[in-house]
N, C-alpha and C positions, 0 to 999 in steps of 0.2 A: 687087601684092597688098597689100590693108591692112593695114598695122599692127595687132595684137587689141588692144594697150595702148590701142587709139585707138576701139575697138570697144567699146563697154561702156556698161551702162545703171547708173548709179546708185539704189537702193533709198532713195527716201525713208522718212522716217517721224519724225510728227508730233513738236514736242517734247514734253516731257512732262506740262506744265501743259496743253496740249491735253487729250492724252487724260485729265487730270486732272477735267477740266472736263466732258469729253465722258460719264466716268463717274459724276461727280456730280448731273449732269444728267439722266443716264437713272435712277438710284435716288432720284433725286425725284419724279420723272414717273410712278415705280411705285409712287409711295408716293398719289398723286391720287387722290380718291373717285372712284367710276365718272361721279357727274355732269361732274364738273371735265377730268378727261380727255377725256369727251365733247364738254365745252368749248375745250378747247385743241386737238383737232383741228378744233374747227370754226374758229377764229379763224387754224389754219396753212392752212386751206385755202381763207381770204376771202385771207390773206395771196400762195396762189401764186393763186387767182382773181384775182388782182388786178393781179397782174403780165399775163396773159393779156389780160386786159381792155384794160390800157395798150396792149397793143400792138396789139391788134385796133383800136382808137379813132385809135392814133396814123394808122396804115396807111388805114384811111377820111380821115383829116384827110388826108393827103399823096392820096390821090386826087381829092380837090378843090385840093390845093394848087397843087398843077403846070399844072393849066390854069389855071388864079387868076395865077400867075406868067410863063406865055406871053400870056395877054392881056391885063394889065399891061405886058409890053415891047412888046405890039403897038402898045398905044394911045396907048404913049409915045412911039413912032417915026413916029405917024403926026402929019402934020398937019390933017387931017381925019378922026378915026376914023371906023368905019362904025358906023349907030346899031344893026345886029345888035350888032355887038361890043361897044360900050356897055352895051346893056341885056344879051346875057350876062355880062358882066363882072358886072353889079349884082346878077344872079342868085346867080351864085357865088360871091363875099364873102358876102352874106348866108349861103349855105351852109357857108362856109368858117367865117366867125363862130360857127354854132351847131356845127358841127364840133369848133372848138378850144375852145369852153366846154365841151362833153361830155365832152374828153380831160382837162382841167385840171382835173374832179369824177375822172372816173375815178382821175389820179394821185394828187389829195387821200385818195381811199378808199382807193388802195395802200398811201399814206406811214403813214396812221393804222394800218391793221391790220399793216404790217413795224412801225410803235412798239411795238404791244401786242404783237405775238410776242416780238419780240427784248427789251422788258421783262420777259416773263413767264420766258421762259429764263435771264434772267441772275439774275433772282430766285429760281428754283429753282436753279442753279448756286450760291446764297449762302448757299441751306440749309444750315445743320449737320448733322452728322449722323443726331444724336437727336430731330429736328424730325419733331412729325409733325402731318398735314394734314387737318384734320375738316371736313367740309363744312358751309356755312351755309343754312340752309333760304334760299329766295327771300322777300324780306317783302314783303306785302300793301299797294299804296303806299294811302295814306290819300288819304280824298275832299278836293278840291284841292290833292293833292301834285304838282307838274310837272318834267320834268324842270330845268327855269331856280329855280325854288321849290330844289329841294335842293341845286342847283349853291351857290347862295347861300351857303344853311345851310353848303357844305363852306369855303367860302369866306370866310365866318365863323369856324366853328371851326381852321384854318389859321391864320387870323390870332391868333387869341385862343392855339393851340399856341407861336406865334412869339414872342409877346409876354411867354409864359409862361417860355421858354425863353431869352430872351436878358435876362430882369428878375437885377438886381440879389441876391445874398444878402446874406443878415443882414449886418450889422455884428462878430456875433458867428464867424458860420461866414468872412467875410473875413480877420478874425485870425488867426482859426485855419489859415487857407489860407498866409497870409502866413509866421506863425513853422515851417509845417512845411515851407515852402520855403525859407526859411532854415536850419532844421535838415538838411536835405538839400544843401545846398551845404556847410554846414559840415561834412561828413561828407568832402568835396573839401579841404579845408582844415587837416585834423585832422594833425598832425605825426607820424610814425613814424620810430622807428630803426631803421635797414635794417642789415646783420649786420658794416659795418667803424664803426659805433656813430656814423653822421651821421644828423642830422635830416631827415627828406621829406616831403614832401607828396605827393598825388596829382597823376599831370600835368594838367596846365590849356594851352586853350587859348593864352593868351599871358598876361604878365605880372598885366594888371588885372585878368583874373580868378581867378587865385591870390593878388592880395593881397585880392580880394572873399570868397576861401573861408576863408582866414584869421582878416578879420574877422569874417564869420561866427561862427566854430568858437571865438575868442577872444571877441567880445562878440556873442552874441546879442541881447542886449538894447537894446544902444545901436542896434544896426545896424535892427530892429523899429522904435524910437523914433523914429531919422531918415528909415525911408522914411514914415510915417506922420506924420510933418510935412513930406514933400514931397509928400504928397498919395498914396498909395501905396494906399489905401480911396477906393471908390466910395463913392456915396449908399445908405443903408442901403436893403435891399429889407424887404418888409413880411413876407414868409411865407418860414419855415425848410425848408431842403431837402427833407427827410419831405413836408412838406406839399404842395409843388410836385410830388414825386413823383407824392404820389396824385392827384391834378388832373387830373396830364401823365396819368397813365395812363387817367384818367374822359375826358381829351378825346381821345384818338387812339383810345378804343371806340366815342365817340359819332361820329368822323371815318369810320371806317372800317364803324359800320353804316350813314352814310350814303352810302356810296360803293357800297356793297353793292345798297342803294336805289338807285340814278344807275343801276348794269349795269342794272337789274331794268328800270329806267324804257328804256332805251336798249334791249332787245332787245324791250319791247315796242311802243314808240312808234317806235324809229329815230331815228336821230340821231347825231352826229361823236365817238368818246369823245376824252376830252382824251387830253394828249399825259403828264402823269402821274398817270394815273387809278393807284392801286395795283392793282399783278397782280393780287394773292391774293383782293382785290374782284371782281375781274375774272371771275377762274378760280370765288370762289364759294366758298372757304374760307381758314378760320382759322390761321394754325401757333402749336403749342403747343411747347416745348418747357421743357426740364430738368424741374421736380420732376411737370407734368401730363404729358409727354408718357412719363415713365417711370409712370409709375400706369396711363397707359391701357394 
């Protein structure tokens, strides 16, 4: 007789960031204009088309391969092959060859449409919660716009985001970065009398940096002075934060309508999307959120 303690199925179930995700997920998805939803099931169902395809492709490839690989060891063993066997052999490579090109497009169109789903989902899973999703009309591409023409353009504007984003601040807003970093370690540093009347500091990791919160907290000023004679400022940048803001913000509009364009250009011309085309271009809408998305 069996043991019952030995008998028994265990009840999984998901952790809870799973199903965190999983319901994050779906109330973003309900939140998709009708176009866009539209959209993302078609791109889930290039994605399991595609899976399908791979293997229907691969399965054609292996029924030329197997005779490819028996008349191969034939012709290898023989010392005289026979010129039937020859010239089928040459047959079937040549088949075999256009075979496994057809398979290794098919998986390329797999790999691209599992990118773009499993981006688009984790993109919706990254939604806040007050995000909401307005759809972007399709734009009209301009005479001699192509899809390589705007690829550029994004490519460009990428570059110019990057540039924008790792450029140097003022002189003025580095100071200011500096002494309030100082001020915040001397906040680590600041002596207190604990209740049998000794002096303490906050714990630090090891010695040299409780005598660094100290200095701090004791001379601001010195401590400012000597790392900025060890060089502690970059090279001043030209434009004040504000400014880079608005910029930052004029080029990732201009980025992302031309990405907007690239979908538009690719579903009608055809053609491989890249590997980080953004979702939301992708799907066809905008997200808004805090003070627009509470207005709408």
């Amino acid at each position: 007789m069996i043991d019952p303690r030995l008998n028994h199925s265990e009840q999984g179930f998901p952790p809870r960031y799973v199903a965190e995700a999983r319901d994050a997920l779906a109330a973003a998805v309900a939140k998709l204009p009708s176009t866009a939803a539209a959209r993302l099931r078609q791109i889930e169902d290039a994605a399991l088309a595609g899976e399908g395809a791979v293997a229907a492709a691969r399965a054609k490839r292996d029924e030329v391969a197997r005779p490819v690989a028996e008349l191969r060891t034939t012709v290898a063993q023989s010392t005289a092959p026979h010129p039937g066997n020859l010239e089928r052999l040459a047959q079937l490579e040549a088949e075999l060859e256009h075979r496994e090109e057809v398979l290794r497009r098919f998986q390329a169109e797999r790999i691209a449409a599992n990118v773009a789903f499993g981006g688009i989902h984790r993109a919706l899973e990254a939604l806040p919660s007050n995000a909401r999703l307005v759809a972007v009309p399709a734009p009209e591409p301009k005479k001699g716009q192509t899809l390589t023409s705007v690829r550029e353009t994004i490519v460009g504007l990428k570059g110019d985001i990057h540039t924008l984003e790792t450029s140097a601040p003022t002189i003025e807003e580095q100071e200011a970065a500096l002494r309030a970093a100082i001020a915040a370690r001397a906040e680590a540093g600041r002596p207190r009398l604990d209740r049998a009347g000794r002096l303490k500091i906050a714990p630090t990791a090891n010695a040299q940096s409780a005598a660094l919160a100290v200095a701090c907290w004791a001379f601001p000023e010195a401590v400012f002075e000597r790392m900025v004679a060890e060089g502690a400022l970059r090279e001043s940048g030209a434009m004040p934060a504000a400014e880079k803001a608005t910029q930052l913000a004029d080029l990732r509009a201009r980025l992302f309508e031309a990405e907007v364009l690239e979908e538009t250009l690719l579903l009608r011309d055809g053609g491989t999307r890249r590997n980080d085309a953004d979702p939301f271009a992708v799907l066809g809408v905008r997200v808004e959120v805090g003070v627009k998305a509470r207005a709408a």
